[in-house]
C-alpha positions in Angstrom: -9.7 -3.4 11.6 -9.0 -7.0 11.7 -5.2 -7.8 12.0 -5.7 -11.3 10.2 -4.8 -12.0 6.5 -8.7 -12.0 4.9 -9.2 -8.5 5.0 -13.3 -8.2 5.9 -15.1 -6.3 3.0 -18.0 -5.6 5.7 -15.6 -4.1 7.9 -14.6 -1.8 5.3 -18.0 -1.0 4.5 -18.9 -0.2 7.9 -16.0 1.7 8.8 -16.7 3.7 5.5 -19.2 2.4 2.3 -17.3 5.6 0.4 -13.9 3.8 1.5 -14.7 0.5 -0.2 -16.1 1.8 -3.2 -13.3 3.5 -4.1 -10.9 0.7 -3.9 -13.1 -1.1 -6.2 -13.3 1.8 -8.8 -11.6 1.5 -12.4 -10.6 5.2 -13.4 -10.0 3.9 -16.5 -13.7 3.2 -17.9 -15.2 5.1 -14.7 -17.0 1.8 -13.3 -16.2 -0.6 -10.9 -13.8 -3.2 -11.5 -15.2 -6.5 -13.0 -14.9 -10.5 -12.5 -13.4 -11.5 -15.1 -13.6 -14.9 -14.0 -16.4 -17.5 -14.1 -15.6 -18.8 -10.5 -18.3 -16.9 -9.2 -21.1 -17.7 -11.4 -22.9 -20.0 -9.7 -24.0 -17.2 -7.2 -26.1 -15.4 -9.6 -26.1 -13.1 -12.4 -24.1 -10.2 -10.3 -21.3 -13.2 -10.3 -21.0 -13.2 -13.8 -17.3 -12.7 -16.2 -18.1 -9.7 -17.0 -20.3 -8.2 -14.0 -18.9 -5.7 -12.1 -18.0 -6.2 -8.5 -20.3 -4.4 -6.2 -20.5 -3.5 -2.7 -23.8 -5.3 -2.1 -22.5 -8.3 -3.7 -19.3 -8.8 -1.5 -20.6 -7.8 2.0 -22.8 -8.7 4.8 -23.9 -12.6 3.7 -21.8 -12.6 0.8 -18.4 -11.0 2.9 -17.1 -14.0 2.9 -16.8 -14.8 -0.9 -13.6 -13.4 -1.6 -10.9 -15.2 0.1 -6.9 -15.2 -0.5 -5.7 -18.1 -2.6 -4.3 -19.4 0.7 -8.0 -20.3 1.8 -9.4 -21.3 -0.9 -10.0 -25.0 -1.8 -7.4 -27.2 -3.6 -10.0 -27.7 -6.2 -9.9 -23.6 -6.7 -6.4 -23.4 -6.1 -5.8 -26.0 -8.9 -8.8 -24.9 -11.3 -7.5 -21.0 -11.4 -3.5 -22.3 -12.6 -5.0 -24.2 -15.0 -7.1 -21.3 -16.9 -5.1 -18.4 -15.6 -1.7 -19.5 -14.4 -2.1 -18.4 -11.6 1.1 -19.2 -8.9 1.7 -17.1 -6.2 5.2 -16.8 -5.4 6.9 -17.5 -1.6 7.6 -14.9 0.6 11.3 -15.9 0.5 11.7 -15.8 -3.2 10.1 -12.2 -3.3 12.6 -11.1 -0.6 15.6 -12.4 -2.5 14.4 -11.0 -5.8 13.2 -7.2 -4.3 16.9 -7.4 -2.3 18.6 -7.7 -6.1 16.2 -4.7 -6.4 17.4 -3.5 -3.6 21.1 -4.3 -4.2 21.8 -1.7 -7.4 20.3 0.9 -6.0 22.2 1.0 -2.4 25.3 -0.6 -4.2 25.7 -2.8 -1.2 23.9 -6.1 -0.1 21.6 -6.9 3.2 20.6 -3.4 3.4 17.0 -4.2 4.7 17.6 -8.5 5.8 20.3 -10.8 5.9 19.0 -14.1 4.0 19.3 -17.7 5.0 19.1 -19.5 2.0 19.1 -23.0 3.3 16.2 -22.4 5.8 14.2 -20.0 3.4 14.1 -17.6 6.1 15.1 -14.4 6.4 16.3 -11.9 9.1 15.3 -7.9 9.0 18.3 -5.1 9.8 18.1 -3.2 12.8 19.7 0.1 12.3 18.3 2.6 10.7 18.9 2.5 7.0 22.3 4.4 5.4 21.8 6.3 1.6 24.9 5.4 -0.3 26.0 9.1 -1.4 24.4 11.2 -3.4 21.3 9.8 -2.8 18.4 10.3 0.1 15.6 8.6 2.0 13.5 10.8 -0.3 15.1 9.5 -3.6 14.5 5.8 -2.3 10.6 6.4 -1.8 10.0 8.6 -4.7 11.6 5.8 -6.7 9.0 3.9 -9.1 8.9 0.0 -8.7 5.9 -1.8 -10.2 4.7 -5.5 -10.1 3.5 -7.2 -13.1 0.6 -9.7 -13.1 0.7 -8.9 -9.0 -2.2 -11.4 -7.9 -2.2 -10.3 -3.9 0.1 -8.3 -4.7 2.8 -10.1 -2.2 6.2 -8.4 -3.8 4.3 -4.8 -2.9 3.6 -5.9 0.6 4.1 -8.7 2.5 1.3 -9.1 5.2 1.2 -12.6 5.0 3.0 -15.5 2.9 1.1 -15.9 -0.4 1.2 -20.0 -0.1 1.2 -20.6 3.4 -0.2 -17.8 5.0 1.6 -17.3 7.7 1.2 -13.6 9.0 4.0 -11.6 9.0 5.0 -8.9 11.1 5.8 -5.5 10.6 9.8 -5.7 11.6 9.9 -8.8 9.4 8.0 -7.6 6.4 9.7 -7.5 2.7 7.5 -6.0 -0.1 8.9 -3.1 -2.3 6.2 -0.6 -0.4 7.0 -2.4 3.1 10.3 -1.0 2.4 9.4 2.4 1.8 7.1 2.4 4.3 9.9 1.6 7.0 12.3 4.2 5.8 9.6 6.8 6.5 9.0 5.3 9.8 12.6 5.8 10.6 13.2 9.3 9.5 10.0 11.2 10.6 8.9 12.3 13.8 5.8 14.1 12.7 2.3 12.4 12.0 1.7 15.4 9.0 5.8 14.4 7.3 5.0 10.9 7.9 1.7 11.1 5.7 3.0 12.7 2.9 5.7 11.0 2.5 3.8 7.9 2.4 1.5 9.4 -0.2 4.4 9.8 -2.4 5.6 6.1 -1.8 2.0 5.0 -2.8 2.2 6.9 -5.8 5.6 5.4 -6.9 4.3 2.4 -7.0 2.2 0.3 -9.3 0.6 -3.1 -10.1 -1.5 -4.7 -12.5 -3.9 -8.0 -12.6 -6.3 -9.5 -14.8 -8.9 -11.4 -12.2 -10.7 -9.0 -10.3 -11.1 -10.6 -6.6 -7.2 -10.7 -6.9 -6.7 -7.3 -7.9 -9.7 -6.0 -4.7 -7.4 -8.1 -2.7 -3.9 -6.6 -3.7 -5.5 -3.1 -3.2 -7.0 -4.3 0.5 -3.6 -5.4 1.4 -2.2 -2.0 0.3 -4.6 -0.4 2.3 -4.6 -2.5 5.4 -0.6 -2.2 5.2 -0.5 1.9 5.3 -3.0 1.6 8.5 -0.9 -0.8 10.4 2.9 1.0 9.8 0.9 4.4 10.9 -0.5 2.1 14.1 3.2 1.0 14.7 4.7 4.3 14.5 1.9 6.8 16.4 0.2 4.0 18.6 -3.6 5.1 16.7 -5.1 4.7 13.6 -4.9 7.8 10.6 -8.1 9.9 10.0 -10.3 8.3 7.9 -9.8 10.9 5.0 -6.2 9.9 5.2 -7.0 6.4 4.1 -9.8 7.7 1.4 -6.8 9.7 -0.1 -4.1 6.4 0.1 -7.6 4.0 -1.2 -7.6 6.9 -4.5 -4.0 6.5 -5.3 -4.2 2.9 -4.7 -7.4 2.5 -7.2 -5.4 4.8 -10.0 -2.0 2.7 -9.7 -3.1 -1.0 -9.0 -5.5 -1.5 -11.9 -7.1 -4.2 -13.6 -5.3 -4.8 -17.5 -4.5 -7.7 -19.8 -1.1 -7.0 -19.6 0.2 -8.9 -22.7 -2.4 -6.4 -24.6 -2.7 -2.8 -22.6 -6.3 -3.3 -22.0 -9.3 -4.0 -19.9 -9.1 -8.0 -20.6 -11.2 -9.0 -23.0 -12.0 -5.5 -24.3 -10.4 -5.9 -27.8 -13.7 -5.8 -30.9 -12.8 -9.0 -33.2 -16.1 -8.4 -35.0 -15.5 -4.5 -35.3 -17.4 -3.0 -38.4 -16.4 0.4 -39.7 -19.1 2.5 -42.1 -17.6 4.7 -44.6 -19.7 6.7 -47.0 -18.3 7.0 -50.5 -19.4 9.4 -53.4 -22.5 6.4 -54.2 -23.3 4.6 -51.0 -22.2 3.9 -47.3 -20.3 0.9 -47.1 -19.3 -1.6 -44.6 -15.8 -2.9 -44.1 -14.4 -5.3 -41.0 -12.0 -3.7 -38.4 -10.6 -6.4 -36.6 -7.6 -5.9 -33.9 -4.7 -6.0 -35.5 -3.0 -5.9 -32.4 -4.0 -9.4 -31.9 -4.4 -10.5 -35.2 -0.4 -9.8 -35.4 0.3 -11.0 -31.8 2.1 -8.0 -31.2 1.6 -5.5 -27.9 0.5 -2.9 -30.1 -2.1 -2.2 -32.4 -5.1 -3.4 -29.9 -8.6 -1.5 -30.4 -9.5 -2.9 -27.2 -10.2 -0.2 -24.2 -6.4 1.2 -22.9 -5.3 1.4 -19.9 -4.8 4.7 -18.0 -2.7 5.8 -15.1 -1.5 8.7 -13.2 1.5 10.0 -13.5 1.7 11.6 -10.0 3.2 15.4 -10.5 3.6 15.2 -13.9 1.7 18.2 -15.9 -0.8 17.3 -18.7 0.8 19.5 -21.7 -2.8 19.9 -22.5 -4.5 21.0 -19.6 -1.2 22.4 -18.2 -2.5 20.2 -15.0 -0.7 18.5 -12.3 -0.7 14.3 -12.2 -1.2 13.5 -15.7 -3.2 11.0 -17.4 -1.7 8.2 -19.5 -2.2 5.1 -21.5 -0.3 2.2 -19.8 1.1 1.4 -23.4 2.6 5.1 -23.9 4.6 4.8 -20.8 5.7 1.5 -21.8 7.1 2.9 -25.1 8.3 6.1 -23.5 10.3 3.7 -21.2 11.8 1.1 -23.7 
């Protein structure tokens, strides 16, 4: 696999077709991911808003189409804040604000890097990390961090510097899941501990976005960034049904949702019509969402968001990793 920051979608597919399909699969409506942007139209109907995003339609000629905001034109660059607001955020200013993170749980500063604030710049540790007490390497990568409105996804992993991009390197590397993925490095020894315990930092982690060649791009990096810390730490690449397995988690808990709303964007039914039959005749009434007719986060009849909650049982099914609407945990949490 290619070590540079635009992660091939015809590598993927030729390393595995299974491998890239999953990372563009929505488990909440059980299709692919869509668009949901009309940057892409003037390829063809498969380019549309609302069209899903398709192998065929992002490899071989077309592998090129999806590029990090980075390499895409000013023009794009400028176009996509406008409509979306979309600003991707410095690597420097992600390190600073994942080490407040960082900071109440260890109780102690510079655990990971020591900052330099006036050159933006930042310098990683170099002893193994130290667990304040009562707490373990495992606690810090079963703990659950998520990114909002992620984009690339660059306070998850940090691969590359979201507005310049410059590559980063593994040592230097500052994302939530970098973290993780480091501690792991430096307190296993065995290829099998190693992999599970990176499972379990994948599944303590999650992200959401709206625009769909972000979100295939956050989940890429995700992937890419398990394959290169097991590189660095065994000197080969993991089995390929290692990486379908992180690509699964990854496709559950980096998912594509209108986040103000708890829903696939654009999924809420303004012109909803409800039949009811009473004792003389059926009768029409409108149903519109009142979630966004009263600008509030609940009430939406668009389609809700679900996620996993890894080793939580279903009460129902009395199974292991739940399902959940996105806006249930939210309320369970607040």
């Amino acid at each position: 696999m290619r070590s540079n920051i635009d992660i091939s979608e015809t590598d993927l597919r030729n390393q595995s077709e299974e491998l890239l399909t999953e990372l563009l699969r929505d488990h909440t409506t059980g299709n692919n991911i869509f668009w949901a942007t009309d940057d892409y139209e003037p390829l063809g109907a498969e380019y549309g808003y609302y069209s899903p995003i398709t192998v065929a339609c992002i490899t071989g000629e077309r592998g090129s189409i999806i590029q990090p905001r980075v390499l895409k034109s000013r023009a794009e660059q400028i176009g996509r804040t406008k409509d979306k607001a979309e600003v991707f955020t410095p690597s420097w200013v992600c390190n600073a604000q994942n080490n407040l993170i960082d900071e109440a749980w260890f109780g102690r500063k510079d655990v990971f890097n020591y900052e330099d604030n006036e050159s933006k710049t930042w310098t990683a540790t170099t002893e193994p990390i130290v667990f304040p007490e009562g707490k373990t390497w495992k606690d810090y990568v079963r703990s659950t961090r998520m990114e909002i409105t992620c984009g690339e996804a660059p306070y998850l992993v940090s691969r590359y510097d979201a507005t310049t991009g410059e590559f980063i390197p593994i040592a230097q590397r500052i994302g939530m899941l970098d973290r993780k993925l480091r501690v792991i490095s430096e307190n296993t020894d065995s290829s099998g501990e190693w992999l599970r315990m990176a499972q379990e930092a994948y599944k303590h982690i999650y992200a959401y976005e709206w625009q769909g060649d972000n979100l295939l791009l956050a989940r890429e990096a995700l992937l890419i960034t398990f394959v290169e810390y097991y590189t660095a730490k065994f000197g080969k690449e993991p089995e390929l049904r290692s990486m379908k397995y992180i690509a699964y988690i990854i496709a559950w808990n980096v998912f594509q949702m209108d986040g103000l709303r708890g829903v696939v964007p654009n999924s809420c039914k303004h012109d909803k019509v409800v039949v009811e039959q009473d004792l003389f005749e059926r009768v029409e009434r409108p149903d519109p969402c009142l979630g966004c007719q009263n600008e509030t986060f609940k009430g939406h009849n668009g389609t809700h968001c679900y996620i996993r909650e890894w080793g939580c049982k279903d009460p129902q099914t009395g199974k292991n990793n739940r399902k959940i609407r996105f806006v249930d945990l939210i309320k369970h949490n607040i």
